[in-house]
Every structure is written in C-alpha cells, then in structure tokens.
N, C-alpha and C positions, 0 to 999 in steps of 0.2 A: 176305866173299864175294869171292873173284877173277872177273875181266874178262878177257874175253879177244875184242877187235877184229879179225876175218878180215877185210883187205881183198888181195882176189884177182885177177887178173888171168883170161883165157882159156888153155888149153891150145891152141894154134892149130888150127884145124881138127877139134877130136876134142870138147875139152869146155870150155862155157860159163865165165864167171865166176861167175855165181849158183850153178852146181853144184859149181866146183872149193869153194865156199866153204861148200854145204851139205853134201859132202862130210868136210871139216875141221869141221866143227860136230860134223860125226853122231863123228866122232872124238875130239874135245874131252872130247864129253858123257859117251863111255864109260868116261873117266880121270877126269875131273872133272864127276860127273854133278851137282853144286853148282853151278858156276860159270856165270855167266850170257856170253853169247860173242851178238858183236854181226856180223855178216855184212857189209861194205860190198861189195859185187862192182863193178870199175873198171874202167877203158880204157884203153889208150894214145893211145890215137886210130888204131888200127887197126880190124879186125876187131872185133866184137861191141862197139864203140863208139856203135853204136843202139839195141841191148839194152839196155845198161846207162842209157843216156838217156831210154829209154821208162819201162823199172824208177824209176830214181832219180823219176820225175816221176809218174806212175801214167800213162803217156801211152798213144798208139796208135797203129798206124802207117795212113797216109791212102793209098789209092792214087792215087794221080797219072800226068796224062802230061805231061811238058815235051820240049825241043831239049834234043839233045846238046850237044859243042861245034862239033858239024859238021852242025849244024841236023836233024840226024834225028829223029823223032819216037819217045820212048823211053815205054812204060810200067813204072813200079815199082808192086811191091807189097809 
C-alpha cells in the first residue's frame, strides 16, 4: 500500500492549511483511491499558526481581555 504525508502550509489570506491539505487528499484519492494519505496541516509561525495549534491539540480558543503594549485594554476572541 503507498503513503502519502500532506504536510501543508496556508495560502495566505485565501485558504487554510487544513484545506489546502484536504484539498490534495480529495486529489490523491482520485489517482490512488488505495493509498492511505496522512494530512499534517503546519505553520510558519505566521498567519493561521492558531489554527494549526488549536487543531494539532484538539484545543479552543478562550476569549480574553489583557493590555496591549501601550496599556490599552484589548479584547480577543
């Protein structure tokens, strides 16, 4: 049986890692509808570098408020 390891980066701005890589799967599968194809979707440490951290861990994102660097009062979510 052939292996095949997707690990993918983001398209910036337009599309995910997780999708560029279920994208290349759903392609994979059409040519080698056998072969088993492992997804790791990754970072640079850019953009969608919380995605992939949330994903990797099964995690969740908390919303919070903390100071900027110029003491302002910032909420994420």
């Amino acid at each position: 049986m052939k292996k095949i390891v997707i690990a993918s980066d983001s398209f910036k701005g337009s599309v995910s890692s997780a999708d560029v890589a279920q994208s290349a799967r759903e392609g994979i599968l059409r040519v080698f509808p056998e072969c088993e194809v492992i997804c790791l979707p990754i970072a640079d440490g850019g953009e969608g570098m919380l995605d992939v951290l949330i994903m990797a861990t099964n995690g969740q994102e908390v919303p919070i408020s903390a100071h900027d660097p110029l003491m302002r009062w910032r909420n994420t979510y």
